[in-house]
C-alpha positions as a Python dict, from the first residue, in 0.01 Angstrom:
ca = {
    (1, 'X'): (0, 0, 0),
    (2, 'X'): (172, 296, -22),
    (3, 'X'): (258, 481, 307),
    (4, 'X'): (238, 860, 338),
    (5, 'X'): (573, 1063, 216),
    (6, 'X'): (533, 1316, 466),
    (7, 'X'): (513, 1061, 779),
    (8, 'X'): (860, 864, 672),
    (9, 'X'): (1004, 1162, 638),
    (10, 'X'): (941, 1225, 972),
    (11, 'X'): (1055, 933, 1131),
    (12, 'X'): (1356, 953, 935),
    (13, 'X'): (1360, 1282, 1122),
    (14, 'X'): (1274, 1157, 1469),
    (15, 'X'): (1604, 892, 1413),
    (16, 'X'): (1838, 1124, 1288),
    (17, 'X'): (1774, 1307, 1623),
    (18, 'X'): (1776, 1073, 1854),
    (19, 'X'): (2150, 1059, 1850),
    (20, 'X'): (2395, 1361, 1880),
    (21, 'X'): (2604, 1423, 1511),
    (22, 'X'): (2913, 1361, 1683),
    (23, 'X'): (2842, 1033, 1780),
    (24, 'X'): (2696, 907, 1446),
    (25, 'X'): (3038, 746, 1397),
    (26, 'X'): (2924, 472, 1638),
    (27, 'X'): (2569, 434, 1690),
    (28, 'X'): (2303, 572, 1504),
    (29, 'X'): (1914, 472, 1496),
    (30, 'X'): (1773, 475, 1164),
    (31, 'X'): (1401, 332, 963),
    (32, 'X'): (1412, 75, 750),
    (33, 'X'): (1126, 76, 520),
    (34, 'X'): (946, -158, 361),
    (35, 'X'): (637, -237, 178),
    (36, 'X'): (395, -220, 452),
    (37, 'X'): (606, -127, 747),
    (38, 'X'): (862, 74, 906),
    (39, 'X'): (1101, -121, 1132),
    (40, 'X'): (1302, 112, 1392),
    (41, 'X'): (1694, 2, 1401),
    (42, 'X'): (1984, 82, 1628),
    (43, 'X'): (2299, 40, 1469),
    (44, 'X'): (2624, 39, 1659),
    (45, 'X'): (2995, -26, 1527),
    (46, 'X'): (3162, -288, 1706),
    (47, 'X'): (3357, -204, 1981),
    (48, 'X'): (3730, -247, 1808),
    (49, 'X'): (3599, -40, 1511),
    (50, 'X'): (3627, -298, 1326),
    (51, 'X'): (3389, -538, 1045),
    (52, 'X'): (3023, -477, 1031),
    (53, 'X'): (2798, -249, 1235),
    (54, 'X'): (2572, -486, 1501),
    (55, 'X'): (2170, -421, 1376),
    (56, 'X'): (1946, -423, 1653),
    (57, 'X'): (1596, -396, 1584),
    (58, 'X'): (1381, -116, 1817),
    (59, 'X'): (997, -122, 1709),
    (60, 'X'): (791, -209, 1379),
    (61, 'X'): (518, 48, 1277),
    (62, 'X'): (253, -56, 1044),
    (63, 'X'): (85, 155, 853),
    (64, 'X'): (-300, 85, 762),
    (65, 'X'): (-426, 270, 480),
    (66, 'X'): (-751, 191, 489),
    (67, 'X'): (-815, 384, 855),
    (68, 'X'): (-489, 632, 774),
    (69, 'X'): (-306, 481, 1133),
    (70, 'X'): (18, 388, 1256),
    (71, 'X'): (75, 63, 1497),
    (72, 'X'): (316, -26, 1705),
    (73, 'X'): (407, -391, 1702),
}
């Protein structure tokens, strides 16, 4: 199923502004796509800079092609 170009590029959009530039350095929220959904992620580095950012997942959004809408789940 293939999900609609112009609608992940929007919620790449709506991530990418839901935290100011300056701060991307320590959190950011960013989609993770896959084949029939969208998962919604905070990401945050740890709090001694340090090792691998913590993943912390938001809201899934499924995509049905058959009726053209977006779920929350």
């Amino acid at each position: 199923m293939t999900m609609p170009e112009a609608d992940l590029l929007r919620i790449g959009r709506w991530c990418r502004e839901q935290v100011p530039e300056h701060l991307w350095d320590h959190v950011r929220v960013e989609a993770e796509i896959a084949d029939r959904h969208v998962t919604i992620i905070e990401t945050r580095l740890p709090w001694d800079g340090q090792g691998v950012w913590t993943r912390f997942p938001i809201a899934r959004l499924r995509y049905t092609a058959t009726t053209g809408q977006w779920s929350i789940s």
